[in-house]
HTML snippet that shows the backbone in 3Dmol.js (N, CA, C, O; Angstrom):
<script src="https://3Dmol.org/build/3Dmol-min.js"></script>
<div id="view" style="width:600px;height:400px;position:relative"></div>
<script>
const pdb = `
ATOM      1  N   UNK A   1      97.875  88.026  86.627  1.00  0.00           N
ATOM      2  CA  UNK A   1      97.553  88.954  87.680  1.00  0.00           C
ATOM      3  C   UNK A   1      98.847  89.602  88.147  1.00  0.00           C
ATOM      4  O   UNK A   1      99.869  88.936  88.309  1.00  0.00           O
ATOM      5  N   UNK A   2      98.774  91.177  88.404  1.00  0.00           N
ATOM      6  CA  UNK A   2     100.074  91.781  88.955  1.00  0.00           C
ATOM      7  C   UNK A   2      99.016  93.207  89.640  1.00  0.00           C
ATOM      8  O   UNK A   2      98.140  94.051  89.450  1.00  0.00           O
ATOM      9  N   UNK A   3     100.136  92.481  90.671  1.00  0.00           N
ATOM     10  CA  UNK A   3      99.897  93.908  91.697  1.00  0.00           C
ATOM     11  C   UNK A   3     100.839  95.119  91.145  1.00  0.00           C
ATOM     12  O   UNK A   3     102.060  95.122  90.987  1.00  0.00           O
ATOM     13  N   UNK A   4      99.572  96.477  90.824  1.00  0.00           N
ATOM     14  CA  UNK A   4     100.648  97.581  90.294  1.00  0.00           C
ATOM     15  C   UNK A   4     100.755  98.728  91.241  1.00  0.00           C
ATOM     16  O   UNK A   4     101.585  99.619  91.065  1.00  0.00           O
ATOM     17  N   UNK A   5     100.059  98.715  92.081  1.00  0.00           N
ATOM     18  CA  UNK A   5      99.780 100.051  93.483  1.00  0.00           C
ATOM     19  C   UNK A   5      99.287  99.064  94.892  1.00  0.00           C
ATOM     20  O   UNK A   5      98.421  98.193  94.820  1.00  0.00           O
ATOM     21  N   UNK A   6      99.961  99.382  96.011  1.00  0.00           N
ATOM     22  CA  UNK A   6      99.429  99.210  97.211  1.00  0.00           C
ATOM     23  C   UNK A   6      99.706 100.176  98.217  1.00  0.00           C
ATOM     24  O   UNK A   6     100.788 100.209  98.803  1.00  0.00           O
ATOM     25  N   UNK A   7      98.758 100.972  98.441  1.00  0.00           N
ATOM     26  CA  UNK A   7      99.044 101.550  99.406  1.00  0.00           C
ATOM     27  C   UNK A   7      98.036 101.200 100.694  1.00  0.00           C
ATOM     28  O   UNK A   7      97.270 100.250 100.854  1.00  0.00           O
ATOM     29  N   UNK A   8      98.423 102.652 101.779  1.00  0.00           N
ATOM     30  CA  UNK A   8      97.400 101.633 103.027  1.00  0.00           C
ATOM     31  C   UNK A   8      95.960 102.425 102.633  1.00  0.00           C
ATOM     32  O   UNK A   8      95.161 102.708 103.526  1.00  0.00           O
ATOM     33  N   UNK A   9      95.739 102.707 101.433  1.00  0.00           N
ATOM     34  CA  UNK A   9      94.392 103.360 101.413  1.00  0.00           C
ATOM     35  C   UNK A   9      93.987 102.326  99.734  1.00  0.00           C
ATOM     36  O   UNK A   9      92.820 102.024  99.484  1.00  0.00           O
ATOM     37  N   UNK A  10      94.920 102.008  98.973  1.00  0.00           N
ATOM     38  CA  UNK A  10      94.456 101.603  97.893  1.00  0.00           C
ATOM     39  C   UNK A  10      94.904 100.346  97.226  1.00  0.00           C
ATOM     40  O   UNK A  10      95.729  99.842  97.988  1.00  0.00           O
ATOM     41  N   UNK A  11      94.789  99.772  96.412  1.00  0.00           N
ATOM     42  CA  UNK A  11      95.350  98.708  95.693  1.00  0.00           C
ATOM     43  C   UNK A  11      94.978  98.289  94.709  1.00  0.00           C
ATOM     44  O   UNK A  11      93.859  97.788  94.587  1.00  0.00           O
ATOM     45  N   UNK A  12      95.691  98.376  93.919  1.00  0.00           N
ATOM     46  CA  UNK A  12      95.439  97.733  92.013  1.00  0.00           C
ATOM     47  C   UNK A  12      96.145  96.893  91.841  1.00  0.00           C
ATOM     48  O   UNK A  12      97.330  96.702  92.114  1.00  0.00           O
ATOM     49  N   UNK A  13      95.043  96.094  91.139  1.00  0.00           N
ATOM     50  CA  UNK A  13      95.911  94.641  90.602  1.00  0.00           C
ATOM     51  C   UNK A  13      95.225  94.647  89.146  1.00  0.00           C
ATOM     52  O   UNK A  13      94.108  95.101  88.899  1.00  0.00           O
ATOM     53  N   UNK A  14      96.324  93.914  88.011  1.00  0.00           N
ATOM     54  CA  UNK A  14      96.285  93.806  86.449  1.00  0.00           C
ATOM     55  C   UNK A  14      95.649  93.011  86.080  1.00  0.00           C
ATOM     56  O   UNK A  14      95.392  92.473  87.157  1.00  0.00           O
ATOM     57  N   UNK A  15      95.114  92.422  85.329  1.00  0.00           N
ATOM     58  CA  UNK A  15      94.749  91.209  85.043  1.00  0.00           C
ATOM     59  C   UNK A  15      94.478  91.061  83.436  1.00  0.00           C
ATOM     60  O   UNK A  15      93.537  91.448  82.742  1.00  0.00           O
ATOM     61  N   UNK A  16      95.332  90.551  83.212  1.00  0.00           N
ATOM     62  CA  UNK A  16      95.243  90.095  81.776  1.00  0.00           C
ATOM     63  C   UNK A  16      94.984  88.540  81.669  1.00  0.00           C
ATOM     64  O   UNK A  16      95.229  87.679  82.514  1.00  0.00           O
ATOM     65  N   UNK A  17      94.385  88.391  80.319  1.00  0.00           N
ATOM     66  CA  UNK A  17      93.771  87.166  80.399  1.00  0.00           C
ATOM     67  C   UNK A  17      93.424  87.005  78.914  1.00  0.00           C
ATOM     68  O   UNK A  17      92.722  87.911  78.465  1.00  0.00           O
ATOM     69  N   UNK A  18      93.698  86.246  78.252  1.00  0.00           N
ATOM     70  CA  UNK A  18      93.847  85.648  76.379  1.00  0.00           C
ATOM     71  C   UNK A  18      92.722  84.610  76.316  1.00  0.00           C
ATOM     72  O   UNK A  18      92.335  83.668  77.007  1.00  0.00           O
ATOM     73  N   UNK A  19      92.378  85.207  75.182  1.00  0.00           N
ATOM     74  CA  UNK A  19      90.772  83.910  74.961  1.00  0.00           C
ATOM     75  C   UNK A  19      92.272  82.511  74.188  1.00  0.00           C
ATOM     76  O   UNK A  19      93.120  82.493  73.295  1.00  0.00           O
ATOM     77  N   UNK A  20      91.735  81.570  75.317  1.00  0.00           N
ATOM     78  CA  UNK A  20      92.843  79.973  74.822  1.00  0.00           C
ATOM     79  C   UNK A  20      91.860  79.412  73.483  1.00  0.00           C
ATOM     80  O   UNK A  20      92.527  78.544  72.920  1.00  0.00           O
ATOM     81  N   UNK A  21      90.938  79.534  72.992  1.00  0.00           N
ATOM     82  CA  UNK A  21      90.141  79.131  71.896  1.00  0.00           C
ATOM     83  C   UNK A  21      90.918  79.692  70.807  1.00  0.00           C
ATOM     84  O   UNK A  21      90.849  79.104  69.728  1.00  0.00           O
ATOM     85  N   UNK A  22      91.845  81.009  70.928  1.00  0.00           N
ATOM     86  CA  UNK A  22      92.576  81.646  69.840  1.00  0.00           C
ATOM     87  C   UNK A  22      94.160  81.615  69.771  1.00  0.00           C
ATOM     88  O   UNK A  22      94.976  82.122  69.002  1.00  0.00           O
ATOM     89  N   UNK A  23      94.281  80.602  71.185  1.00  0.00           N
ATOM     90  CA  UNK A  23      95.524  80.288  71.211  1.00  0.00           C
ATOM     91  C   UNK A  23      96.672  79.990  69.695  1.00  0.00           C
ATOM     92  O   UNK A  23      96.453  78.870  69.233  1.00  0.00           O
ATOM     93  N   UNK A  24      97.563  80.617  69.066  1.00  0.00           N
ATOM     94  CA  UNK A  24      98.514  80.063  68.017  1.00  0.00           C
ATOM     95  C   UNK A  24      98.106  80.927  67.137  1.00  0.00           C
ATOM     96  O   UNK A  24      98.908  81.069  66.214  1.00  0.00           O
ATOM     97  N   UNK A  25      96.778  81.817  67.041  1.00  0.00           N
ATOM     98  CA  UNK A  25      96.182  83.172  66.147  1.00  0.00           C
ATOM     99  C   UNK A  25      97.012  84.313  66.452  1.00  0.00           C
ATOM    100  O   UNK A  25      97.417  84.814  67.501  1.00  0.00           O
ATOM    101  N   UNK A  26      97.155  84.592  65.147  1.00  0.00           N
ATOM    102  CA  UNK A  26      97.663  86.026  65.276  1.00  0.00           C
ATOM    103  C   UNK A  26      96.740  86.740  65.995  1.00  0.00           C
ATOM    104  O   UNK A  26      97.281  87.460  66.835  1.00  0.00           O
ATOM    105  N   UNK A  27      95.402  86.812  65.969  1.00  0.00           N
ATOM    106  CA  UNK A  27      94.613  87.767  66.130  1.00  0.00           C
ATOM    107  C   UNK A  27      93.893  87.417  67.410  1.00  0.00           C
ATOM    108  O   UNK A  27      92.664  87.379  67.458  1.00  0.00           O
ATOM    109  N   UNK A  28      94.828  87.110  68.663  1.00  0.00           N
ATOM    110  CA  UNK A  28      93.940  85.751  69.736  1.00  0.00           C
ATOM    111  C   UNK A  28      93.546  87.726  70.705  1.00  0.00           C
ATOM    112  O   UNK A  28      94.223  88.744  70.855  1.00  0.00           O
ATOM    113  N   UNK A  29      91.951  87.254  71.145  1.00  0.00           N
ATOM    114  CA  UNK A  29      91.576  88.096  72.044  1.00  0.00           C
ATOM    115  C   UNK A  29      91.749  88.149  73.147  1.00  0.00           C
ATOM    116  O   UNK A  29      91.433  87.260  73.938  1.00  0.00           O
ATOM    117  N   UNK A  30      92.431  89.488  73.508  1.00  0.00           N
ATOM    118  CA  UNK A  30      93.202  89.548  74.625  1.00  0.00           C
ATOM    119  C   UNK A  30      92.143  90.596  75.673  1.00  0.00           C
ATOM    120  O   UNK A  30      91.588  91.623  75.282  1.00  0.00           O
ATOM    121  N   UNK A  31      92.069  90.081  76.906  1.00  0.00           N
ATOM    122  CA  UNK A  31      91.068  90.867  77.565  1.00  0.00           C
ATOM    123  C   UNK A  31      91.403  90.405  79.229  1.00  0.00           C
ATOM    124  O   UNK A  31      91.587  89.430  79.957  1.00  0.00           O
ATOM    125  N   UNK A  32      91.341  91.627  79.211  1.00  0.00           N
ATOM    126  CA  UNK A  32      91.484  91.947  81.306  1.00  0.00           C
ATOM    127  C   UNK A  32      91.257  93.024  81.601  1.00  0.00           C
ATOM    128  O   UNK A  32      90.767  93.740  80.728  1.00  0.00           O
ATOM    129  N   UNK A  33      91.522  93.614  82.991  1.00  0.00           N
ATOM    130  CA  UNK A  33      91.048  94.741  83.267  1.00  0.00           C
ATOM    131  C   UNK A  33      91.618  95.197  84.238  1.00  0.00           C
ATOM    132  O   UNK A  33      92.807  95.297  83.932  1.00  0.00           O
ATOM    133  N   UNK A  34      91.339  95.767  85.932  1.00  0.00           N
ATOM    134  CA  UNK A  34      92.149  96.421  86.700  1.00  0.00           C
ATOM    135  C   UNK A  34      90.661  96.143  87.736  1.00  0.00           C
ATOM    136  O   UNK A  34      89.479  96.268  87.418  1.00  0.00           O
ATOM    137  N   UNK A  35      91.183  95.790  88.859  1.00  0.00           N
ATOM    138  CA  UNK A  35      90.508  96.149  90.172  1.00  0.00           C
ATOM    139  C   UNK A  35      91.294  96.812  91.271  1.00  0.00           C
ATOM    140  O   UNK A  35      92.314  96.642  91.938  1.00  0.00           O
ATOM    141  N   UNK A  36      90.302  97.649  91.118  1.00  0.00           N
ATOM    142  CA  UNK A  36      90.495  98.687  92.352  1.00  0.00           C
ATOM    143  C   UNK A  36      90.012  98.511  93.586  1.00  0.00           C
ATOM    144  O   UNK A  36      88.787  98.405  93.642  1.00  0.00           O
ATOM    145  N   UNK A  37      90.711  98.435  94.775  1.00  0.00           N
ATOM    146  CA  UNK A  37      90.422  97.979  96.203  1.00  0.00           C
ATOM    147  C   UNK A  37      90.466  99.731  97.023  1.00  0.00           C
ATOM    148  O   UNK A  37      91.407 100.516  97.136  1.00  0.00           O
ATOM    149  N   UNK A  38      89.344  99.814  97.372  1.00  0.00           N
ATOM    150  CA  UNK A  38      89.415 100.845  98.402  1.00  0.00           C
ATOM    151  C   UNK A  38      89.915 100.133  99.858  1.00  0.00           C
ATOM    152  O   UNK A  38      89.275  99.088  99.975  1.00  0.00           O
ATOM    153  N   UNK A  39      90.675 100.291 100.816  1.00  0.00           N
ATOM    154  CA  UNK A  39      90.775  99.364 101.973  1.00  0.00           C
ATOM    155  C   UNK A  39      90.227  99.875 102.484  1.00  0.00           C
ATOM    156  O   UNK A  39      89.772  99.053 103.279  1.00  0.00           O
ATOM    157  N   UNK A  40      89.588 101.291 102.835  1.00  0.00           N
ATOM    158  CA  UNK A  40      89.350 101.821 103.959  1.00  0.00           C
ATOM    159  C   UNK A  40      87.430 101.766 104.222  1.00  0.00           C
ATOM    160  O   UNK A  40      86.905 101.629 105.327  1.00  0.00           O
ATOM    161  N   UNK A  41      86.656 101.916 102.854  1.00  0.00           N
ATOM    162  CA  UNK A  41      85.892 101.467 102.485  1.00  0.00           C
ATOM    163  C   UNK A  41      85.327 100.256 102.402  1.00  0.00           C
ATOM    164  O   UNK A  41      84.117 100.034 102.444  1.00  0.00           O
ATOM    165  N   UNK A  42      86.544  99.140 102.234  1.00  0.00           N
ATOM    166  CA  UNK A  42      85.982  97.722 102.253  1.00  0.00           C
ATOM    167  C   UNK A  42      85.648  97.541 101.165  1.00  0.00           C
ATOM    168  O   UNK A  42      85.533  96.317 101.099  1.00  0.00           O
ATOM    169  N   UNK A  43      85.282  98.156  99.760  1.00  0.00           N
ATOM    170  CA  UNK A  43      84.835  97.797  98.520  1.00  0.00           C
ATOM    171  C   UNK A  43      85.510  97.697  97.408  1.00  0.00           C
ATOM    172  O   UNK A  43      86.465  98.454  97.236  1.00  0.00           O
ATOM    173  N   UNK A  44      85.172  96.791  96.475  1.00  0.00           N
ATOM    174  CA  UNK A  44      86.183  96.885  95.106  1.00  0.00           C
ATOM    175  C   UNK A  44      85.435  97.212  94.005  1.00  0.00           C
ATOM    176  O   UNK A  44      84.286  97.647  94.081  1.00  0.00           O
ATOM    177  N   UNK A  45      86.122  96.996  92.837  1.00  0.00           N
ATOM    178  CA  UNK A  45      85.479  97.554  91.228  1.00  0.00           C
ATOM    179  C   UNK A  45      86.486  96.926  90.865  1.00  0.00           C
ATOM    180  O   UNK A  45      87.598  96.984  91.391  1.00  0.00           O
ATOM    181  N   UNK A  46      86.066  96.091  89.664  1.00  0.00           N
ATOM    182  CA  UNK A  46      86.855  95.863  88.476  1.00  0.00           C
ATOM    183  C   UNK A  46      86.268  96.181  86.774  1.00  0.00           C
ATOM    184  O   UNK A  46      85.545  95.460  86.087  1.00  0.00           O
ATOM    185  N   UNK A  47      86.764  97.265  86.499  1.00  0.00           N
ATOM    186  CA  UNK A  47      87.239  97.644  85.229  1.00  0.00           C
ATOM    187  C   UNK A  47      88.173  97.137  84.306  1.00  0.00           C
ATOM    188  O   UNK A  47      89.344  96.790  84.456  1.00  0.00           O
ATOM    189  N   UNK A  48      87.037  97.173  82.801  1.00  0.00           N
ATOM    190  CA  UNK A  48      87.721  96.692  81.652  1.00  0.00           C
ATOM    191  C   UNK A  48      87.168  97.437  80.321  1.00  0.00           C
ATOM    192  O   UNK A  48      86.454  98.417  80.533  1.00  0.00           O
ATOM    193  N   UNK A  49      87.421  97.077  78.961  1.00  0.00           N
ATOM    194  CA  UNK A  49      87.127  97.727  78.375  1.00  0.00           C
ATOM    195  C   UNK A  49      87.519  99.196  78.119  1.00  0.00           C
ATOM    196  O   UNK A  49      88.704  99.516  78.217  1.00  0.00           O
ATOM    197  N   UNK A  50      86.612 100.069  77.807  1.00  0.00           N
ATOM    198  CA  UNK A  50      86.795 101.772  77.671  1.00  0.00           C
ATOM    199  C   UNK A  50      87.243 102.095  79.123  1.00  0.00           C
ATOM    200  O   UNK A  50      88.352 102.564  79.378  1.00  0.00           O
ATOM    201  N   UNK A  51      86.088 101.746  80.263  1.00  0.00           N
ATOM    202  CA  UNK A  51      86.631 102.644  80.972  1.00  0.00           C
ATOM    203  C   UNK A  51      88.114 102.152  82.005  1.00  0.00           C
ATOM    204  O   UNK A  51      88.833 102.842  82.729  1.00  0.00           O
ATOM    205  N   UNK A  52      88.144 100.783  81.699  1.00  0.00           N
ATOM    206  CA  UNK A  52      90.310 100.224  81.475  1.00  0.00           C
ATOM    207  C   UNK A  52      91.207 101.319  80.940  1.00  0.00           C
ATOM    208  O   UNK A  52      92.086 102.090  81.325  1.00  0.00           O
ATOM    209  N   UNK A  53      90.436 100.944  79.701  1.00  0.00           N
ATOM    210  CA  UNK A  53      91.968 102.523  79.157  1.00  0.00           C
ATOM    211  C   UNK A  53      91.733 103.180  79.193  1.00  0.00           C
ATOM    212  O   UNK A  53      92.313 103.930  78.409  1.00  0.00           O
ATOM    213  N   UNK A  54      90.491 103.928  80.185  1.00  0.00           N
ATOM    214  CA  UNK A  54      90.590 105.721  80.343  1.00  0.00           C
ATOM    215  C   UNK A  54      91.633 105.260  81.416  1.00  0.00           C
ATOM    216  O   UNK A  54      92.831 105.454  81.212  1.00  0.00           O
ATOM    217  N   UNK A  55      91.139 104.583  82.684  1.00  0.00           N
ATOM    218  CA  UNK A  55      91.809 104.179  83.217  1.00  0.00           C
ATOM    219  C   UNK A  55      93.708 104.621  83.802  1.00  0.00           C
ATOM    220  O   UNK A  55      94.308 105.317  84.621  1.00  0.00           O
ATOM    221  N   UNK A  56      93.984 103.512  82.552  1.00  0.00           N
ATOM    222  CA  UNK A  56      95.682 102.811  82.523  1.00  0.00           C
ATOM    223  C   UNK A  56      95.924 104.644  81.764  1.00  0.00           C
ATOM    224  O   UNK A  56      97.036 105.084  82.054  1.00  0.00           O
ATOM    225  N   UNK A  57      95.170 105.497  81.022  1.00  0.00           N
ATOM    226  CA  UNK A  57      96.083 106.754  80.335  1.00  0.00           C
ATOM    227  C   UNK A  57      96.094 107.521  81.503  1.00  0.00           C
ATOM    228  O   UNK A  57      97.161 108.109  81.678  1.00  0.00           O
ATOM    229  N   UNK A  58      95.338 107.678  82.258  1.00  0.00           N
ATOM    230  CA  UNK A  58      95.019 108.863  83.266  1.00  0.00           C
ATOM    231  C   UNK A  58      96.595 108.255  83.940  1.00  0.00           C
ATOM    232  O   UNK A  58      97.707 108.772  84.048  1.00  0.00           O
ATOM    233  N   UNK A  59      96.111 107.104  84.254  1.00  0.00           N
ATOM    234  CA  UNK A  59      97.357 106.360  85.517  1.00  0.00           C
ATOM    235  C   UNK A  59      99.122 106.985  84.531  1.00  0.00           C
ATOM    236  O   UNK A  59     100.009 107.616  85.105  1.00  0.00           O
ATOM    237  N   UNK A  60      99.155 106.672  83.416  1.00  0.00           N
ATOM    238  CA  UNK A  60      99.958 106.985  82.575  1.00  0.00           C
ATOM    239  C   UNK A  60     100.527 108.612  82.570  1.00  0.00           C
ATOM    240  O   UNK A  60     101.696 108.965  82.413  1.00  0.00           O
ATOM    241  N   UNK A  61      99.664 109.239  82.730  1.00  0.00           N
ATOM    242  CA  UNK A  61      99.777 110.617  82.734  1.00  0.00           C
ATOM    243  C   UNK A  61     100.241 111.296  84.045  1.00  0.00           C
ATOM    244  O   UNK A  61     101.050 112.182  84.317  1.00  0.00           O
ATOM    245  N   UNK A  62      99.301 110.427  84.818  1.00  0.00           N
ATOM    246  CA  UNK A  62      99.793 110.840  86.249  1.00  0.00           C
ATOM    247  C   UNK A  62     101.067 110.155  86.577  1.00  0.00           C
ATOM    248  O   UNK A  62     101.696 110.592  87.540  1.00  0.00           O
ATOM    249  N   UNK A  63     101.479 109.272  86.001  1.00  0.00           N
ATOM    250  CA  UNK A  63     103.493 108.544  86.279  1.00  0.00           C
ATOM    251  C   UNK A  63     103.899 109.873  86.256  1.00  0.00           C
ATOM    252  O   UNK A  63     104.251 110.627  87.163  1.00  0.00           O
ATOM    253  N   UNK A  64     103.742 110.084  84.566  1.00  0.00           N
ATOM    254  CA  UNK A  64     104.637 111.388  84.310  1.00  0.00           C
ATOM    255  C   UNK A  64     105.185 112.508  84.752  1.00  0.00           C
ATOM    256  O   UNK A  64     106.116 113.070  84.174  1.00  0.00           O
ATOM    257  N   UNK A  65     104.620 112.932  85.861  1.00  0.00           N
ATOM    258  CA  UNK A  65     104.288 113.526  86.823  1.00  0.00           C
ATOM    259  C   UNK A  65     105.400 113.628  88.080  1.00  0.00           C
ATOM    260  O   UNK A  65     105.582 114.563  88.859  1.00  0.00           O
ATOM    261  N   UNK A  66     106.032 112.415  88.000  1.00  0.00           N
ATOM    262  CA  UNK A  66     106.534 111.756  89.482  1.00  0.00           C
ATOM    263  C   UNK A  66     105.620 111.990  90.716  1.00  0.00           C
ATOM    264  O   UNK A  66     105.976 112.800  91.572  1.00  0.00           O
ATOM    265  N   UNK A  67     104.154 111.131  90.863  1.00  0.00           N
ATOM    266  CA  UNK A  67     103.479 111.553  91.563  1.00  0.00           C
ATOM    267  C   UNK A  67     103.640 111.196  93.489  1.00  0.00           C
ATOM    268  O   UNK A  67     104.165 110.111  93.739  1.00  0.00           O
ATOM    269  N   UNK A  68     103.339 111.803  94.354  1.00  0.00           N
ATOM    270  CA  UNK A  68     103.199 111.200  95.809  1.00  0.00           C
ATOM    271  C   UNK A  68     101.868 110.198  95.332  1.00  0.00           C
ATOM    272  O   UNK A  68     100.990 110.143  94.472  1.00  0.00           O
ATOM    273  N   UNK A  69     102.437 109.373  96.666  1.00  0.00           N
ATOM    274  CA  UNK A  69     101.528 108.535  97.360  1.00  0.00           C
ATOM    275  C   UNK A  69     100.134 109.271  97.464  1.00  0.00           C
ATOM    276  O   UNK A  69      99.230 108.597  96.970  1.00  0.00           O
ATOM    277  N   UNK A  70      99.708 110.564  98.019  1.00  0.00           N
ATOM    278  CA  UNK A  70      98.683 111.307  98.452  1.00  0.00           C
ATOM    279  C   UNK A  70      98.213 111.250  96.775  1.00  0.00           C
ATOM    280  O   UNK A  70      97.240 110.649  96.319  1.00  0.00           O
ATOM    281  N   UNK A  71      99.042 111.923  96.158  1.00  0.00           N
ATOM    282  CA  UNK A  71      98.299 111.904  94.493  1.00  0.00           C
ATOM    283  C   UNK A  71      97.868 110.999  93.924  1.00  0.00           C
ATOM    284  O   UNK A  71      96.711 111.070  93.509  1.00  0.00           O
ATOM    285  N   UNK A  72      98.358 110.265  93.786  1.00  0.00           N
ATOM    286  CA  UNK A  72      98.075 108.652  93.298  1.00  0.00           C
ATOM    287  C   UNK A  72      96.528 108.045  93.833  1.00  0.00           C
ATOM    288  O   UNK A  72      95.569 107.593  93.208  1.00  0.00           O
ATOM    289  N   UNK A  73      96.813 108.290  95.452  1.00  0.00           N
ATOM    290  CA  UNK A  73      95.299 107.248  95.892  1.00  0.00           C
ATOM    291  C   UNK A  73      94.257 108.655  95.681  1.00  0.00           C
ATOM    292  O   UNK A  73      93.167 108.093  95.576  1.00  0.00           O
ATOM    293  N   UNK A  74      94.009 109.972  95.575  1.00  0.00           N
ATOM    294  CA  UNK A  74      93.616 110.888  95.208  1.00  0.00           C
ATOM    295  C   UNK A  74      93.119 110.679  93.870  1.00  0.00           C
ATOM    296  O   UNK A  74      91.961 111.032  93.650  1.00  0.00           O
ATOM    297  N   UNK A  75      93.829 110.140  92.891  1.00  0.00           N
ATOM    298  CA  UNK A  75      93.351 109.636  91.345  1.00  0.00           C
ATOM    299  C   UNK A  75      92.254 108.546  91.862  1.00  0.00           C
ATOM    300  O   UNK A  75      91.033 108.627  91.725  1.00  0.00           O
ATOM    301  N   UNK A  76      92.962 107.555  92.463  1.00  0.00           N
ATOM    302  CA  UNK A  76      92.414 106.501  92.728  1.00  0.00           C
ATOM    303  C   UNK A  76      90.634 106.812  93.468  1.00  0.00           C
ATOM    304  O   UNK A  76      89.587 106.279  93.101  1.00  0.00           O
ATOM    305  N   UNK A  77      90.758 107.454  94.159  1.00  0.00           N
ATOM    306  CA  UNK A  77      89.882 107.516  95.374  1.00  0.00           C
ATOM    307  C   UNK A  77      88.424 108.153  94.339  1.00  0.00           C
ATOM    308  O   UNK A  77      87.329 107.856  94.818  1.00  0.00           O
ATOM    309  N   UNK A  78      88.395 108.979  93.000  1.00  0.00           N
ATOM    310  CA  UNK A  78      87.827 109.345  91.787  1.00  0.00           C
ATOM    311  C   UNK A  78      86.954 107.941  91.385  1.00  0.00           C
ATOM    312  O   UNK A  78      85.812 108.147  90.973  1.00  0.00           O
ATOM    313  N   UNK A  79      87.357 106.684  91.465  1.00  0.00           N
ATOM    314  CA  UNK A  79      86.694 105.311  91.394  1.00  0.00           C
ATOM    315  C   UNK A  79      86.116 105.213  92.487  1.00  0.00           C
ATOM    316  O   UNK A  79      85.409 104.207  92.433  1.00  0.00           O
ATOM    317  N   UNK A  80      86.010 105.802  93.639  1.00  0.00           N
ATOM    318  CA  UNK A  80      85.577 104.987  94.851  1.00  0.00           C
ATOM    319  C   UNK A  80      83.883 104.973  94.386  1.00  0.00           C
ATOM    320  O   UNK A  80      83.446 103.867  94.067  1.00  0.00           O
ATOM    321  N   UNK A  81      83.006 106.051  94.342  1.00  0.00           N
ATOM    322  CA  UNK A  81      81.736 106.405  94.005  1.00  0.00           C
ATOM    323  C   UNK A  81      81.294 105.196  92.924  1.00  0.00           C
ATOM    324  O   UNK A  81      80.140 104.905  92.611  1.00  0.00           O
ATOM    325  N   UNK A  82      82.328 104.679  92.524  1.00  0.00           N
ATOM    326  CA  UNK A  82      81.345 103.244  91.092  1.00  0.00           C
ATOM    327  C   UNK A  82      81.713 102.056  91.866  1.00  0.00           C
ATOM    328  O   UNK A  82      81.315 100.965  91.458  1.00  0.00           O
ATOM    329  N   UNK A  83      82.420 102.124  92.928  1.00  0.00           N
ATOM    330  CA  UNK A  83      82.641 100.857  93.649  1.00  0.00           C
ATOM    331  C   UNK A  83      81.374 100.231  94.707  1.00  0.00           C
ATOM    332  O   UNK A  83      80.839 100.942  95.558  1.00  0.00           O
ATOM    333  N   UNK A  84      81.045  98.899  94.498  1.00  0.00           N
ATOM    334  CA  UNK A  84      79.441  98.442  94.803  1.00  0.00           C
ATOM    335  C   UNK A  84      80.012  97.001  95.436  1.00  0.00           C
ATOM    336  O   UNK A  84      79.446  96.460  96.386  1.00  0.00           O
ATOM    337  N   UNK A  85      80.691  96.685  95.070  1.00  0.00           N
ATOM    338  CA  UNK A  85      81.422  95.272  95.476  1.00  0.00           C
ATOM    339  C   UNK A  85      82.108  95.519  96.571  1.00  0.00           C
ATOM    340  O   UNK A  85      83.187  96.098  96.446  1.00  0.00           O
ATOM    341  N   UNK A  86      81.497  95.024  98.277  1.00  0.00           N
ATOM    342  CA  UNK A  86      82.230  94.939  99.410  1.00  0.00           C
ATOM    343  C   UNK A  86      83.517  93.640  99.344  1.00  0.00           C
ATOM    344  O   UNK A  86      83.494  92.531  98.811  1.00  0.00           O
ATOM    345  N   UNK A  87      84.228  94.111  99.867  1.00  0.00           N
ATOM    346  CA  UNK A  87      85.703  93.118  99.900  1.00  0.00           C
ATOM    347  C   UNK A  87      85.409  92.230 101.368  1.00  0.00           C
ATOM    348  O   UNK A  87      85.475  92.472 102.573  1.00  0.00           O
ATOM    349  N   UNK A  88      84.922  90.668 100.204  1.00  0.00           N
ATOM    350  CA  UNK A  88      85.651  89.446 101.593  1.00  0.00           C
ATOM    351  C   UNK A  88      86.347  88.767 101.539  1.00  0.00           C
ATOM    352  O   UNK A  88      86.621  88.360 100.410  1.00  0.00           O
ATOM    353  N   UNK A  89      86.894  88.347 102.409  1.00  0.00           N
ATOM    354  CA  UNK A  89      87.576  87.653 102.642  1.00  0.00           C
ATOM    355  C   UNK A  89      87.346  86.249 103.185  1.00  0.00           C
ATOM    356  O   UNK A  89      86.514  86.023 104.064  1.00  0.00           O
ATOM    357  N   UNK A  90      88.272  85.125 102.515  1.00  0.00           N
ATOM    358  CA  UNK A  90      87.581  83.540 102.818  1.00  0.00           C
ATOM    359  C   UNK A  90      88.752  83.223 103.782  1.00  0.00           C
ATOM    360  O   UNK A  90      88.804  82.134 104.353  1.00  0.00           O
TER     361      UNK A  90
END
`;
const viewer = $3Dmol.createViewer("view");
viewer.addModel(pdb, "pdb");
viewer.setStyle({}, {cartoon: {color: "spectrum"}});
viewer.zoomTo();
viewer.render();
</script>
């Protein structure tokens, strides 16, 4: 897990994660994804798969960029509408 964005409107965290059954394989399956925290909303999404690496390229494209803060949670805020999962806290 790595936190890659926090702002006071957004937050992404990484998550990678290796199937241990393929542990010492060349070919061990590697799988994680990205959750997205709206704060202001209260809701999250976690993405993997296809729409992961539409994801991580868009995010990629937009580095390139040298983007603001405003731009960034603006990309971000494009996920809010698939987000269904309210954020609690224990």
């Amino acid at each position: 897990m790595q936190m890659l964005y926090n702002s006071d409107s957004f937050a992404v965290v990484m998550f990678d994660a290796s199937d241990d059954d393929a542990a010492g394989s060349t070919s061990a399956l590697i799988r994680g994804g990205y959750e997205i925290v709206d704060k202001f909303a209260r809701k999250e999404i976690f993405i993997e798969g296809a729409l992961a690496q539409s994801f991580k390229e868009g995010v990629e494209a937009l580095i390139e960029s040298q983007p603001s803060e405003e731009e960034i949670d603006e990309y971000l805020g494009r996920f809010s509408v698939l987000m269904q999962h309210p954020v609690i806290l224990h």
